[in-house]
DSSP file (Angstrom, degrees, kcal/mol; ACC not computed):
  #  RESIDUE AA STRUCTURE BP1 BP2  ACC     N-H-->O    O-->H-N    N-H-->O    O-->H-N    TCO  KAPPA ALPHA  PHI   PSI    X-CA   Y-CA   Z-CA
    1    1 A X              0   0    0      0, 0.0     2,-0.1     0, 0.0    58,-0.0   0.000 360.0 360.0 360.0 123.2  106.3  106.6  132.9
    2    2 A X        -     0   0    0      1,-0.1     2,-0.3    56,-0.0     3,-0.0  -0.279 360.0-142.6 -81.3-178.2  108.5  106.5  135.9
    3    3 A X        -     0   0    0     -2,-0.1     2,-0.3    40,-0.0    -1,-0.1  -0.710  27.9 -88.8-132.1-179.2  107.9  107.4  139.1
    4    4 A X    >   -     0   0    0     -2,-0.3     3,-0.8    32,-0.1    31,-0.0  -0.631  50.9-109.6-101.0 168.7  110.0  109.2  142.1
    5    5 A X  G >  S+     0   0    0     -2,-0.3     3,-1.5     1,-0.2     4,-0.4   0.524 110.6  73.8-102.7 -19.8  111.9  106.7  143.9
    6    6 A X  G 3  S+     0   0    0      1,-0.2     4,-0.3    29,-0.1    -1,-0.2   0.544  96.2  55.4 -78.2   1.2  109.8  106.8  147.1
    7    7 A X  G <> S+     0   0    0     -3,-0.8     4,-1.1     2,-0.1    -1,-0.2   0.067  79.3  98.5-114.8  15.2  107.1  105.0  145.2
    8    8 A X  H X> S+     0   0    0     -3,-1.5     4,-2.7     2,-0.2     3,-1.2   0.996  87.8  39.3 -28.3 -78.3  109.4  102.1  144.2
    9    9 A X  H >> S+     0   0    0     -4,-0.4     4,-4.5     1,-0.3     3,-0.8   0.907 118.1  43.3 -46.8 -75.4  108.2   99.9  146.9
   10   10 A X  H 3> S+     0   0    0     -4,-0.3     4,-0.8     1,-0.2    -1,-0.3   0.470 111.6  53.1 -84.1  12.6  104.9  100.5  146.9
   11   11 A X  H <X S+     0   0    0     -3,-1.2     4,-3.3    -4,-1.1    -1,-0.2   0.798 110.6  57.0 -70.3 -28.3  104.5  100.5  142.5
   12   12 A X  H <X S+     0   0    0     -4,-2.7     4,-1.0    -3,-0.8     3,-0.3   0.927 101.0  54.1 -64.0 -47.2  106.2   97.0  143.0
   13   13 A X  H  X S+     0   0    0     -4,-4.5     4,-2.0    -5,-0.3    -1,-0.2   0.875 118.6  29.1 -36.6 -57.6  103.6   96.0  145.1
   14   14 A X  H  < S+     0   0    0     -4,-0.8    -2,-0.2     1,-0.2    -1,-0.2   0.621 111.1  59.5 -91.9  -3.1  100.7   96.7  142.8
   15   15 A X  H  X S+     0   0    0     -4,-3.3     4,-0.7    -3,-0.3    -1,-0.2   0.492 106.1  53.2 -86.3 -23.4  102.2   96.3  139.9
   16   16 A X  H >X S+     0   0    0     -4,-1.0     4,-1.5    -5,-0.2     3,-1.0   0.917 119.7  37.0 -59.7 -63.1  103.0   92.0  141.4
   17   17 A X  H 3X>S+     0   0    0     -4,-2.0     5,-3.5     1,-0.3     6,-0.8   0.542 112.9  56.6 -89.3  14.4   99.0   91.6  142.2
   18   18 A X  H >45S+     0   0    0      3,-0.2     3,-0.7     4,-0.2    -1,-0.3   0.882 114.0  44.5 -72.2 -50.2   98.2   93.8  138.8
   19   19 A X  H <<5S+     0   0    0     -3,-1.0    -2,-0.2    -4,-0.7    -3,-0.1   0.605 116.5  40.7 -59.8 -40.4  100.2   90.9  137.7
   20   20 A X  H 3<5S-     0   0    0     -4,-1.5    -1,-0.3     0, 0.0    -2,-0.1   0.818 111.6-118.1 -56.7 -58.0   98.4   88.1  139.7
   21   21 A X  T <<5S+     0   0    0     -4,-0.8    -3,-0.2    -3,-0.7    -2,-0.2   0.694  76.3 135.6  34.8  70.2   95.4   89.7  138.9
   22   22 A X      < +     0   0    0     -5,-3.5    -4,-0.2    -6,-0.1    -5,-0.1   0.294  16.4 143.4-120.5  16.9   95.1   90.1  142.2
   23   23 A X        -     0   0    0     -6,-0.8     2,-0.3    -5,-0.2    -5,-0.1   0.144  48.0-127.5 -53.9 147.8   93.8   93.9  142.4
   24   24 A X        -     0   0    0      1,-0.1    -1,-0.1     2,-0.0     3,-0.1  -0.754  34.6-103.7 -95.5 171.5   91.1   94.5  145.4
   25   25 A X  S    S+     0   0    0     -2,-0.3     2,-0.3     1,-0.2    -1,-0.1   0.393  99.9  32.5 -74.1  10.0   88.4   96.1  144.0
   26   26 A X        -     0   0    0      2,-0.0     2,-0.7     0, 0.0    -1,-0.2  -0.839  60.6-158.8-164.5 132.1   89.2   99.5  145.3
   27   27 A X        -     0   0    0     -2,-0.3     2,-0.6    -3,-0.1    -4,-0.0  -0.922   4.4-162.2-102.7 112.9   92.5  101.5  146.1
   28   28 A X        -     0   0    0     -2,-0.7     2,-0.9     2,-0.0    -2,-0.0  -0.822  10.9-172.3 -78.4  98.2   92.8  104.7  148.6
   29   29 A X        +     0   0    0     -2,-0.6     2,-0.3     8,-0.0     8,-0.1  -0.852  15.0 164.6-115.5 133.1   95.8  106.7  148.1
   30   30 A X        +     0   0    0     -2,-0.9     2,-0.2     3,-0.0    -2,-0.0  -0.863   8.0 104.6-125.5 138.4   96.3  109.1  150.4
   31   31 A X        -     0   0    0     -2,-0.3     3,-0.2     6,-0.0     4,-0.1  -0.892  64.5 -44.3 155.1 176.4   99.1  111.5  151.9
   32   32 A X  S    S-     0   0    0      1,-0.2     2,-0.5    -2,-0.2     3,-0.4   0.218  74.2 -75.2 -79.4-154.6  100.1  114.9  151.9
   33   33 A X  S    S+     0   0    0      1,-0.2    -1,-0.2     2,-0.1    -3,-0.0  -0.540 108.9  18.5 -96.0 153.1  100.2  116.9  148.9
   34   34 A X  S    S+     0   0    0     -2,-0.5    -1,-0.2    -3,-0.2    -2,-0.1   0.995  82.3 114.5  70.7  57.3  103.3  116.4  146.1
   35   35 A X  S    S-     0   0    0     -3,-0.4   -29,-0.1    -4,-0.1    -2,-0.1   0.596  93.3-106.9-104.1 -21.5  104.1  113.1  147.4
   36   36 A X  S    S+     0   0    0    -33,-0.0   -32,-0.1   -29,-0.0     4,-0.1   0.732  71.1 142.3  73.7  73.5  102.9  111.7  143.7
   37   37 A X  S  > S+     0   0    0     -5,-0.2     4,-0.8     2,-0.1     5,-0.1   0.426  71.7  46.2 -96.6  -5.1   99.8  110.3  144.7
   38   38 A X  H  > S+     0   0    0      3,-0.2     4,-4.3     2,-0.1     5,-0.3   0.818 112.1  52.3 -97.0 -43.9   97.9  111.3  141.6
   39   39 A X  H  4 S+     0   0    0      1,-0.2     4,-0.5     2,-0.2    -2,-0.1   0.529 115.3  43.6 -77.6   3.8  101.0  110.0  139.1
   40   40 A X  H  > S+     0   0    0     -4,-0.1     4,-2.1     3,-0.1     3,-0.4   0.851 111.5  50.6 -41.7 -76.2  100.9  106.5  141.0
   41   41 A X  H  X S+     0   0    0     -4,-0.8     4,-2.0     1,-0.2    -2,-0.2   0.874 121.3  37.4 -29.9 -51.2   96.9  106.4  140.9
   42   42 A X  H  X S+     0   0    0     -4,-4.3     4,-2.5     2,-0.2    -1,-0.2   0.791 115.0  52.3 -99.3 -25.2   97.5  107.2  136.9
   43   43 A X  H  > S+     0   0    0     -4,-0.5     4,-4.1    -3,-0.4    16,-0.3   0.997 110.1  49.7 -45.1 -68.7  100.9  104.8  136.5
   44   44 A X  H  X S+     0   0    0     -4,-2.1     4,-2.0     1,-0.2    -2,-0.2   0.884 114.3  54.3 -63.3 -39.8   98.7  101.6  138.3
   45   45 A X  H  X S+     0   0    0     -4,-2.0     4,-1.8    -5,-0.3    -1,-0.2   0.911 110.2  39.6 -64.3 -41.3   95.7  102.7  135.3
   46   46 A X  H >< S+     0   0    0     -4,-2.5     3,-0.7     2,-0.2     4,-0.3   0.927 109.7  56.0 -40.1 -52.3   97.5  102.6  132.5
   47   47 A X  H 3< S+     0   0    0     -4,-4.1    -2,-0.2     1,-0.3    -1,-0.2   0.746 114.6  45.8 -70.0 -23.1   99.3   99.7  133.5
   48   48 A X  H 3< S+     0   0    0     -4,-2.0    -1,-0.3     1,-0.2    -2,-0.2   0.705 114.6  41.9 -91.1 -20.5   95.7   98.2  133.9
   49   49 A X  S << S+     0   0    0     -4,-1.8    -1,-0.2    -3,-0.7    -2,-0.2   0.317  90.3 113.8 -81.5   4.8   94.1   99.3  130.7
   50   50 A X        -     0   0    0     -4,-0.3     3,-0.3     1,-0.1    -4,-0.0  -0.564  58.1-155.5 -81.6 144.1   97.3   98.5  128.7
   51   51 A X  S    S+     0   0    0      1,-0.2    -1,-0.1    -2,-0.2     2,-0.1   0.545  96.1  39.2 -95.7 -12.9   97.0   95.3  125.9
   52   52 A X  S    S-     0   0    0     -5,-0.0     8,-0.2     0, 0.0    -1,-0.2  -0.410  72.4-169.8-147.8  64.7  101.0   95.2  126.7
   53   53 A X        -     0   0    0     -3,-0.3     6,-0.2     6,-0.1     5,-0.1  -0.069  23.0-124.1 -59.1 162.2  102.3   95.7  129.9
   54   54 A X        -     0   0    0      4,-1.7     6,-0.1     1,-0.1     0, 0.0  -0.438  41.9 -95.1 -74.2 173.2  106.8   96.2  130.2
   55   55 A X  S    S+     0   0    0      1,-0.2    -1,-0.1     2,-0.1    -2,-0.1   0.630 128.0  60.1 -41.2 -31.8  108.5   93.8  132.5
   56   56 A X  S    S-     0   0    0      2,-0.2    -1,-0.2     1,-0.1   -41,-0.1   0.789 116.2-112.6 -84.7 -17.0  108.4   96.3  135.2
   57   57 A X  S    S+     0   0    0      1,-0.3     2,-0.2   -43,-0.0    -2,-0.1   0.183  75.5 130.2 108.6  -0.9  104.4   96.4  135.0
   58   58 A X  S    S-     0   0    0     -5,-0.1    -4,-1.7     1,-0.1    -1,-0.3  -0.639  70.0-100.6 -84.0 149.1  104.3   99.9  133.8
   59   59 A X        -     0   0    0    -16,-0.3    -6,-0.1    -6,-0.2   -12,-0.1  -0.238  28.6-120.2 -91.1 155.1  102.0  100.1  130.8
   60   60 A X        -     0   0    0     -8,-0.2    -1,-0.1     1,-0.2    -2,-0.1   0.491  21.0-150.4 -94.9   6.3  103.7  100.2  127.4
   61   61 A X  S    S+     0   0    0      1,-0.2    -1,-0.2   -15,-0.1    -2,-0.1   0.459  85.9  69.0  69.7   4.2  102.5  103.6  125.6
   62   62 A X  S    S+     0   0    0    -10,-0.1    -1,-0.2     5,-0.0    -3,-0.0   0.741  74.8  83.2-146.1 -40.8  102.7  102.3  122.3
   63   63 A X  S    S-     0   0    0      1,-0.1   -13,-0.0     4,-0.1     0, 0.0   0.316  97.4 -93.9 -97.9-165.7   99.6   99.5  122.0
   64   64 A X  S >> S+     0   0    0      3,-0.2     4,-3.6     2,-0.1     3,-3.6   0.982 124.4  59.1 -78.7 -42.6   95.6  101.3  121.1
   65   65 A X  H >> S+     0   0    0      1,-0.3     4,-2.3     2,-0.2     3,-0.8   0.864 114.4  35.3 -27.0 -77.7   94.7  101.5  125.2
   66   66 A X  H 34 S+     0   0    0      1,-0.3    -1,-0.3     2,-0.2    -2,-0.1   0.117 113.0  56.9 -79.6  26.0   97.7  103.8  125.8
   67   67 A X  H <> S+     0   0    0     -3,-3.6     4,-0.9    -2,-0.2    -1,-0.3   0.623 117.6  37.5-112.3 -39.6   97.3  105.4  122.5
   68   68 A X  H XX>S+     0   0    0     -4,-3.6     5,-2.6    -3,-0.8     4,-0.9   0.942 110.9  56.5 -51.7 -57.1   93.7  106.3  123.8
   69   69 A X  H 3<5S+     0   0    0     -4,-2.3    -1,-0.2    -5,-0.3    -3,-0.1   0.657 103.6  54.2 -49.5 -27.5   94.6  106.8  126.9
   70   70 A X  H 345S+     0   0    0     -5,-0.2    -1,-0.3    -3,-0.2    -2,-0.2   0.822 107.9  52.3 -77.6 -36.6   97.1  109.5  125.8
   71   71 A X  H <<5S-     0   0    0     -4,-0.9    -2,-0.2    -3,-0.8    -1,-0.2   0.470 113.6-122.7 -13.2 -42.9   94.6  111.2  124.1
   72   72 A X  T  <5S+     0   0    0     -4,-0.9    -3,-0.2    -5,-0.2     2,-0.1   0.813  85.1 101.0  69.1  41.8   92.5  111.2  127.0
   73   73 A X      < +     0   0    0     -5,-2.6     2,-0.5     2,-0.0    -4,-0.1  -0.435  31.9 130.8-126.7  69.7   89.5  109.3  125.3
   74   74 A X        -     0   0    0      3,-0.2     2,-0.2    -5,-0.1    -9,-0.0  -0.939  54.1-140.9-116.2 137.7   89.8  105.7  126.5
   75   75 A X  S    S+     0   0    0     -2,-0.5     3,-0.1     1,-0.2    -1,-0.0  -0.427 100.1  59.2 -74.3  57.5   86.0  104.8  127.8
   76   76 A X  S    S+     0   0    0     -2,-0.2     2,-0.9    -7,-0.0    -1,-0.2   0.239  88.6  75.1-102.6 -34.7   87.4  103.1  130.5
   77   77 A X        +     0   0    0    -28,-0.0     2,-0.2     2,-0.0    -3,-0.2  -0.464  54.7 163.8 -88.3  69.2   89.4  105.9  132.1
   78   78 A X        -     0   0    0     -2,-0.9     2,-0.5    -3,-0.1    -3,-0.0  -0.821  22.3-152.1-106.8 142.5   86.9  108.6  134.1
   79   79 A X        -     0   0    0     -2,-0.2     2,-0.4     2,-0.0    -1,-0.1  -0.831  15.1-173.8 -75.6 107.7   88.5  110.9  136.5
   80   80 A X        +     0   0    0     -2,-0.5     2,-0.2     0, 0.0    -2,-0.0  -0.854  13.5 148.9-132.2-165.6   86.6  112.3  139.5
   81   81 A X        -     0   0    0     -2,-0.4    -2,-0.0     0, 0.0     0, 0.0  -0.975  50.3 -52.3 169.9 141.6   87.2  114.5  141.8
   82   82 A X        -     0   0    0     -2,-0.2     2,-0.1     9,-0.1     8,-0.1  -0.167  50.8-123.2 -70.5 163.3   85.4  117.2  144.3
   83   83 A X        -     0   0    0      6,-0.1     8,-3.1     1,-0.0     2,-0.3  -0.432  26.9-118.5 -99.5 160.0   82.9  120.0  142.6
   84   84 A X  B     -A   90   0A   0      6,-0.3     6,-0.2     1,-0.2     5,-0.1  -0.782  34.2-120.9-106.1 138.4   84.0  123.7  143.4
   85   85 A X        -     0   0    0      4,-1.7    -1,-0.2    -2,-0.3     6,-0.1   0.307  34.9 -95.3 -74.5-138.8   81.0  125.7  145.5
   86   86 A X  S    S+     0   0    0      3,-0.1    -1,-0.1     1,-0.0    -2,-0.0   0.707 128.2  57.2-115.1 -40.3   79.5  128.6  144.4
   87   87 A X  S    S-     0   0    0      2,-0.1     3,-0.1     1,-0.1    -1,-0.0   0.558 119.0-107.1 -55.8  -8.7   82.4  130.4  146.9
   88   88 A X  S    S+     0   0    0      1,-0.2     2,-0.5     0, 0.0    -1,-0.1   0.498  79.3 125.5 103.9 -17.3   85.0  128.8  145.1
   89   89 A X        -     0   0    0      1,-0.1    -4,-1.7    -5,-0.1    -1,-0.2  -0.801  68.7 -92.8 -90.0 123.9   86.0  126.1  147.8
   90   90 A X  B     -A   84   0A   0     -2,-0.5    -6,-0.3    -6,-0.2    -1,-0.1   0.121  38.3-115.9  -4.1 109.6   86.2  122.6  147.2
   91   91 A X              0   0    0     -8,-3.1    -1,-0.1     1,-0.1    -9,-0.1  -0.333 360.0 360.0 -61.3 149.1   83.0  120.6  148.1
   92   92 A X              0   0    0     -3,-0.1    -1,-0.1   -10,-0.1    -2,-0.1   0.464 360.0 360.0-120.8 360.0   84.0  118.2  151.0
């Protein structure tokens, strides 16, 4: 998985203290919309459930994690995300 080039900087970042193990125990990414905040968020998870990360830190697609993960059945991996109301709008 690549990314768009304005999330160089800051994959390099987390992909070093992934490396470290130096993750804090919680990440906020935030910004407007279609910057690629989800397909960061989903790079840095792979790369952290992966048994084989690449050089670059991005996880390697190939080992059972990212075979799961492709799949979308790794127990580790839950999405959430806001509930719709009974009007249809996004719970806040």
């Amino acid at each position: 998985m690549k990314l768009q080039s304005w999330l160089y900087e800051p994959w390099r970042v987390l992909a070093a203290r992934l490396q470290r193990n130096e993750l804090p125990h919680a990440i906020l990414v935030c910004g407007d919309a279609g910057l690629g905040k989800r397909a960061l968020a989903n790079a840095l998870a792979c790369a952290a459930l992966c048994e084989s990360r690449q050089v670059d830190g991005y996880a390697c697609g190939q080992c059972k994690s990212c075979l799961l993960l492709l799949a979308g059945s790794h127990p580790d991996h839950i999405l959430s995300g806001f509930e719709t109301r009974d009007d249809g709008k996004l719970r806040s």
